[in-house]
N, C-alpha and C positions, 0 to 999 in steps of 0.2 A: 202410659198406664193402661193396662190390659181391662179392668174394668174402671172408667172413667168416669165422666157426665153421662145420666140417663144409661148407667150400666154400659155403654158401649167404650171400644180402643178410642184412645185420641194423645193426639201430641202436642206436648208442653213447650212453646219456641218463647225466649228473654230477646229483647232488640236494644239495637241503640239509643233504640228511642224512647226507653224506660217501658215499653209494652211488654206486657206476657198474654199471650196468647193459646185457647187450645183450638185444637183441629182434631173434627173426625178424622178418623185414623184411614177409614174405605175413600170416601171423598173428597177429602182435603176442605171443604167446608169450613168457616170458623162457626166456633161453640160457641164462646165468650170469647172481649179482651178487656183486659183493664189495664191502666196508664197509672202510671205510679209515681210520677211527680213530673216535676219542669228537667229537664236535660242541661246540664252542666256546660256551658260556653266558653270556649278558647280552648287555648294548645296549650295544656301545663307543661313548663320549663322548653318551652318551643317544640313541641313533640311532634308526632305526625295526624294526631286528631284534632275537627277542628271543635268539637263535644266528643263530652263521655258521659256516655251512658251504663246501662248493663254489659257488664264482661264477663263475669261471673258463670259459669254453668251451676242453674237451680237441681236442687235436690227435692225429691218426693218421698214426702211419708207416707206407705200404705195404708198403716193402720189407721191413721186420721184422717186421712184422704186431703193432705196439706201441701203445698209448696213454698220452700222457702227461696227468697231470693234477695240478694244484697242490690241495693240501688243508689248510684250517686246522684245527688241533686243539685242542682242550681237555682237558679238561672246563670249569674255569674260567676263560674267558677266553682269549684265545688263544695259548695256550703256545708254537708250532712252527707253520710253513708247508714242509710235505713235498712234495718232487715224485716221484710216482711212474711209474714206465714197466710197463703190465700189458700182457699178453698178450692179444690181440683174442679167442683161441681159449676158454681157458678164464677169462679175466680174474687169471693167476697175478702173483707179482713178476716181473720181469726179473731177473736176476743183476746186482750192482753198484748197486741202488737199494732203496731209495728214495734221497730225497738231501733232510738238512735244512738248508733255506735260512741257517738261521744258523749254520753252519759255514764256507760257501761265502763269506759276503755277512759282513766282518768289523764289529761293531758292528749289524748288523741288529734290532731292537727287533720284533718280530711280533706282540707285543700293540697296536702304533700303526700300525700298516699291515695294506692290506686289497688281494686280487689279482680283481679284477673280469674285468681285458680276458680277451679270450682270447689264447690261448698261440697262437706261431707257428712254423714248421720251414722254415726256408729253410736247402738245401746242407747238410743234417744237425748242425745248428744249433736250438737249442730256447731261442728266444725269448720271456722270462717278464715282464711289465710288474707292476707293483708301486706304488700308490698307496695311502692314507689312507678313514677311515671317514666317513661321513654325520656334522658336527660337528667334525671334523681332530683327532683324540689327539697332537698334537702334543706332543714334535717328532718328525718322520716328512718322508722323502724322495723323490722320484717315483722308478723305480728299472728297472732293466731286466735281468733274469740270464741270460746265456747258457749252457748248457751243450751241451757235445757229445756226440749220444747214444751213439755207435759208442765212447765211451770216458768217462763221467762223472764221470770223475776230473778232465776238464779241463771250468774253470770260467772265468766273467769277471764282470765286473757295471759297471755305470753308472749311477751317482745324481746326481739331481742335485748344483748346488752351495748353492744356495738351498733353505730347507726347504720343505715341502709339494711344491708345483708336482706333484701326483699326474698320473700316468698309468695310466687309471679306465676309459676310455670303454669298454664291454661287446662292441664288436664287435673288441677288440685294435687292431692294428697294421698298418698296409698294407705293401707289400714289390712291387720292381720285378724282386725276383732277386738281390739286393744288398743282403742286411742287412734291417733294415726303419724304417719310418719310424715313430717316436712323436713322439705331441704330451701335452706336458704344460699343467699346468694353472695355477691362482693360487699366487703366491707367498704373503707370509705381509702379509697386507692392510693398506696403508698405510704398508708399511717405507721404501719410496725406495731411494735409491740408481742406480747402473748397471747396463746388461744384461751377461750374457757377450756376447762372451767376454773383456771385460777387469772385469766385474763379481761380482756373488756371486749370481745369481738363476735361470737357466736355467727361470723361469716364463715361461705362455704361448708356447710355441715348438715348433714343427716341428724334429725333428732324426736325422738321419740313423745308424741307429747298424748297425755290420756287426760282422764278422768275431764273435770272444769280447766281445763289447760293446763294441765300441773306440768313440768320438767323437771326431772332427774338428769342433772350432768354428769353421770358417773358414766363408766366405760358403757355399761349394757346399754344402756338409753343415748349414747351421744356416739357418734363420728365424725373425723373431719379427716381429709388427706394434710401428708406433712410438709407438702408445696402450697399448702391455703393461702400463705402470705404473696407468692408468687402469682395465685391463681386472682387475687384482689387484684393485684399491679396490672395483670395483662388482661383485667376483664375476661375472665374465663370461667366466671359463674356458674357454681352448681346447679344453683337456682334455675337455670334456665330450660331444666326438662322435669317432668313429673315422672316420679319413680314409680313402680310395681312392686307388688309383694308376691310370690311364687312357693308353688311348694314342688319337690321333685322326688317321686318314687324312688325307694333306696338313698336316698343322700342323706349322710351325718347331723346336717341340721332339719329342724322342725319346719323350718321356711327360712326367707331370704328375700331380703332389699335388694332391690336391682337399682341404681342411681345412676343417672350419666352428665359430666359435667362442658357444659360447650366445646372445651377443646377435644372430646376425643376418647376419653377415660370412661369406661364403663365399670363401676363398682359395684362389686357383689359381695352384701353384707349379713352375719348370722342375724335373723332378724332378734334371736333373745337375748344379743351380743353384740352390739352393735358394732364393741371394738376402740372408740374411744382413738386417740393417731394410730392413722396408719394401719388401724385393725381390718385391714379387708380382707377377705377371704381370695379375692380375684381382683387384677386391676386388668382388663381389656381392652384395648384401642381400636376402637370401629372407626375414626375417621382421623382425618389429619385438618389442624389449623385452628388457631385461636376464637371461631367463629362459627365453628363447622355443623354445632346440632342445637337446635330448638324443635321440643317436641315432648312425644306423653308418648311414654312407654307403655307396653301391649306383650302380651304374654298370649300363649294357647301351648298343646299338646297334642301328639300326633302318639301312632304304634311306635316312632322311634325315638321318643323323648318329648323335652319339653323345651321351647324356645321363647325367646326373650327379640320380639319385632321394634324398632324405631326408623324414624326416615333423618337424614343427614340435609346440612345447607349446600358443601361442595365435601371433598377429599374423603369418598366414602373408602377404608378399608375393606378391599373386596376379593375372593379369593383370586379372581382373575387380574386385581391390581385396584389401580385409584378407580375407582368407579363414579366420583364429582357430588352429582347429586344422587340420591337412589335412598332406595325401603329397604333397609338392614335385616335380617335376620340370624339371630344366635342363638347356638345350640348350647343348651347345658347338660354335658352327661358326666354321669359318675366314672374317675377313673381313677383306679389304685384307692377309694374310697375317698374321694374327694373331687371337688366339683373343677371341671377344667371346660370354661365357656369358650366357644369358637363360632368366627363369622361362618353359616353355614352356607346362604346365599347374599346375592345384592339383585334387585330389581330395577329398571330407571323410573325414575322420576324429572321429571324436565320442565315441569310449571314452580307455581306458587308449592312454597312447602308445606308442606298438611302433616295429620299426625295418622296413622297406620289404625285397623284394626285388627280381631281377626274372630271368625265362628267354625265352629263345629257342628255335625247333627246328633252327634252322641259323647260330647266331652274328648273324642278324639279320633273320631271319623271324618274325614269328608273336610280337612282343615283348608281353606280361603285364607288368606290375609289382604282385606279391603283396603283402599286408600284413594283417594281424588289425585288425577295427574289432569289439570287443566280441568277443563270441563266434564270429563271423564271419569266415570266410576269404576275402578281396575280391581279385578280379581285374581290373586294369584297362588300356585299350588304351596303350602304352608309348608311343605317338606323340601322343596326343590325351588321354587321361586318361579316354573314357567308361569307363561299368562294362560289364566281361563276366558278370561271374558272382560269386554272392555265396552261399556256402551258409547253412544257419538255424541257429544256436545251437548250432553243434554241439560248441565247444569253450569253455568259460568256464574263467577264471582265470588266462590268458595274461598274465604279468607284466611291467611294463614293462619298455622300450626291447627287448622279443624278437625276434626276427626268425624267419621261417619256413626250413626248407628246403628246395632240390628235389632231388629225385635219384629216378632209375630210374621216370620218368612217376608220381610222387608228390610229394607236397607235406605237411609234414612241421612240428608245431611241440609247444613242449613247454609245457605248461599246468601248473598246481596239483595236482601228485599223479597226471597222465599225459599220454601222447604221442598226438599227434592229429594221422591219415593222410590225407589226398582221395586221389582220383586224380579230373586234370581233365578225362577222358575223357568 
């Protein structure tokens, strides 16, 4: 937050350890922290943590000067998922919160679900995704809660209809201005049956949800591919990357859903049209194998279009061939009056998977696309993929699917126990 505490920059870090902390932004200094309850104990459904705490990426509200952030609590196990709205200034409560999720959300189980994405604030609207743990503690339902912040009293919520189908992916939810778009994930593997909207499943789908959670299943507001059933069986979860929303100078539609689903498939969706089966505009294969991408999709623009960045686990489709693991990049240009996306470059990547970004100095100059390879913070040309700049070791411990951020001529990412500043000057 550009004016923070005491008027000056500082940054807003969520830990596992239910802390949120700010930090001047110049010195790295803490401002405040505040602990926000006991941390959740054991490994739900034998998973790979041994607590869970904050996973969540919090969202700031300018105009109130607020942060909200979801928090699982314990001691044993996870008793409660709290939202709370703090104070940017001194990290206090708000008045009227916290707010637990299982008041709100009738039937909510918070021992079998788990809130990964990050949180979203479109039109003063506080957009919370809600998916299952590493192993599925089943039964548990993908889920989305709305609250409104200016009054918290007013609540919504949207589960699926079918179990599981989590909505996970770590970079949240994309948004046009209208609600936002989640994608969920496997339904309950090997069930059968029909899609919505005349079925019981709402796995594997793009779906448009607004206002206090509302969903419209109709073509415009819902997607699903016509292998959904297939993509349950082989665990091939949509769910498992955070989509973009894009707009592209000269193209047919107004904007467009960028979604990619583990195996490989990169779907590009009218965003005022979703399409409903099969309605994709574009089906694209950036990698190969049932396992191949976890990750949060990234967009930017250059003088020769506009591209759509991700990183891959292995089988990267690359124009030079398999490329394993590597930072994606695809071009979307208009041809014949219609959008025809192609892997432009592949960059390697050889550590821990992380999630890509990318900046600009004037919306389409000077395009970077950042991303952590190891300890290293990699900078590479957004047109062509060479490297710019790679610093040495400076930051180890970066957890997967992370992603950097920029702001105020910094670049910004949070590691194992701290936060780690460049400036690419």
């Amino acid at each position: 937050m550009e004016k923070g505490p005491t008027n000056k920059g500082a940054f807003f870090v969520a830990t596992m350890n239910n802390d949120v902390v700010a930090f001047d932004e110049t010195s790295g200094s803490t401002i405040w922290t505040q602990n926000l309850g006991a941390v959740a104990q054991g490994a739900p459904c034998g998973g790979p943590y041994s607590s869970v705490g904050i996973f969540g990426t919090p969202v700031i509200d300018g105009a109130s000067r607020t942060l909200f952030v979801v928090v699982p609590v314990g001691p044993q196990g996870i008793t409660a998922f709290v939202v709370h709205a703090l104070s940017v200034d001194d990290g206090q409560e708000r008045s009227g919160w916290p707010i637990d999720v299982s008041k709100v959300i009738p039937g909510f189980a918070p021992a079998k679900h788990n809130q990964r994405g990050a949180l979203s604030l479109v039109n003063g609207i506080l957009y919370i995704p809600f998916g299952g743990h590493w192993g599925d503690c089943n039964p548990y339902q993908g889920r989305v809660l709305a609250i409104d912040i200016k009054d918290p009293t007013k609540t919504g919520n949207w589960a699926t209809s079918g179990e599981r189908a989590a909505i996970w992916a770590a970079g949240g939810m994309a948004s046009d201005g209208d609600g936002v778009f989640a994608v969920t994930g496997d339904g309950a593997r090997g069930g059968g049956g029909t899609h919505q909207p005349t079925g019981d499943k709402d796995s594997e789908a793009v779906v448009r949800v607004t206002g206090m959670a509302l969903v419209d299943r109709s073509d415009a507001n819902y997607y699903y591919p016509a292998r959904w059933e297939t993509m349950d069986r082989l665990d091939a979860d949509f769910g498992s990357n955070s989509p973009v929303y894009i707009q592209i100078p000269g193209a047919p539609q107004t904007g467009y859903v960028v979604a990619a689903a583990k195996d490989g498939h990169m779907y590009f969706l009218d965003s005022k049209h979703l399409g409903g089966m099969d309605g994709h505009l574009f089906d694209l294969n950036v990698s190969n194998g049932a396992m191949s991408i976890h990750t949060a999709l990234s967009s930017y623009a250059t003088a020769t279009g506009v591209y759509v960045v991700l990183s891959t686990d292995q089988g990267a489709s690359c124009p030079s061939g398999d490329g394993g693991k590597a930072i994606i990049s695809v071009s979307v240009p208009i041809v014949a009056g219609m959008i025809k996306p192609t892997v432009a470059w592949c960059a390697p990547q050889s550590s821990t998977v992380v999630s890509p970004i990318a900046t600009t100095t004037d919306g389409k100059s000077d395009a970077i696309v950042w991303y952590m390879n190891g300890a290293n913070l990699v900078g590479v040309d957004g047109d062509t993929g060479t490297q710019i700049v790679t610093t040495a070791g400076a930051c180890p411990g970066v957890m997967r699917w992370t992603s950097p951020i920029a702001a105020r001529g910094r670049l910004l990412v949070g590691g194992n126990g701290k936060l780690c500043s460049w400036s690419p000057k």
